[in-house]
C-alpha positions, -999 to +999 in steps of 0.1 A: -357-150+735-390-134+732-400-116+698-399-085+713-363-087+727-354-102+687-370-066+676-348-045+698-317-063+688-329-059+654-335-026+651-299-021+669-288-030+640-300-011+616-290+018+635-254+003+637-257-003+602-258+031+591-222+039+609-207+009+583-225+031+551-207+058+566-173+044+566-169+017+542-151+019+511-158-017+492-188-021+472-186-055+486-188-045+521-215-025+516-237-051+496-226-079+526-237-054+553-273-047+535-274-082+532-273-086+570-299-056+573-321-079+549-317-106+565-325-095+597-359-078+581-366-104+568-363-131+594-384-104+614-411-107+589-413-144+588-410-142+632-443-118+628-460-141+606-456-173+625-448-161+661-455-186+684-465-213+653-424-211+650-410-243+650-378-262+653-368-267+621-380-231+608-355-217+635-328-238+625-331-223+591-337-189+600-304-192+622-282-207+597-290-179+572-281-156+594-246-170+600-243-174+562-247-134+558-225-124+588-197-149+579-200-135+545-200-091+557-169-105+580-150-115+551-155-086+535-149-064+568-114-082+569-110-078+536-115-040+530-094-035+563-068-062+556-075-076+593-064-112+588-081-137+610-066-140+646-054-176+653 
């Protein structure tokens, strides 16, 4: 994935993240879904910095705290719409 195509699908979802503001009702959905939009400006930052000095192990990281923060807004998506887990 090129750094342009990362900045599309970031800004996609900041705009996406403004619907959840709209509708959420849990202060920790909200805090978990900024923490995504952080994330994700941050990680863009770090991709700007280093672009093409990126390596493996920096992506590995950048990666796995992304997972950590959506895991964490699913939870509290489930949560605030008491959606249990299919399985």
């Amino acid at each position: 994935m090129t750094v342009r195509e990362i900045e599309v699908l970031a800004r996609s979802a900041d705009a996406a993240s403004s619907l959840v503001f709209l509708v959420e009702e849990s202060t920790t959905t909200r805090e978990a879904c900024a923490a995504v939009v952080r994330t994700i400006d941050n990680k863009l930052t770090v991709i700007h910095r280093l672009d093409a000095a990126l390596d493996t192990v920096l992506w590995v990281e950048l990666n796995d705290d992304m997972a950590r923060v959506m895991r964490e807004w699913e939870v509290a998506a489930r949560e605030e719409l008491q959606v249990s887990r299919p399985g």
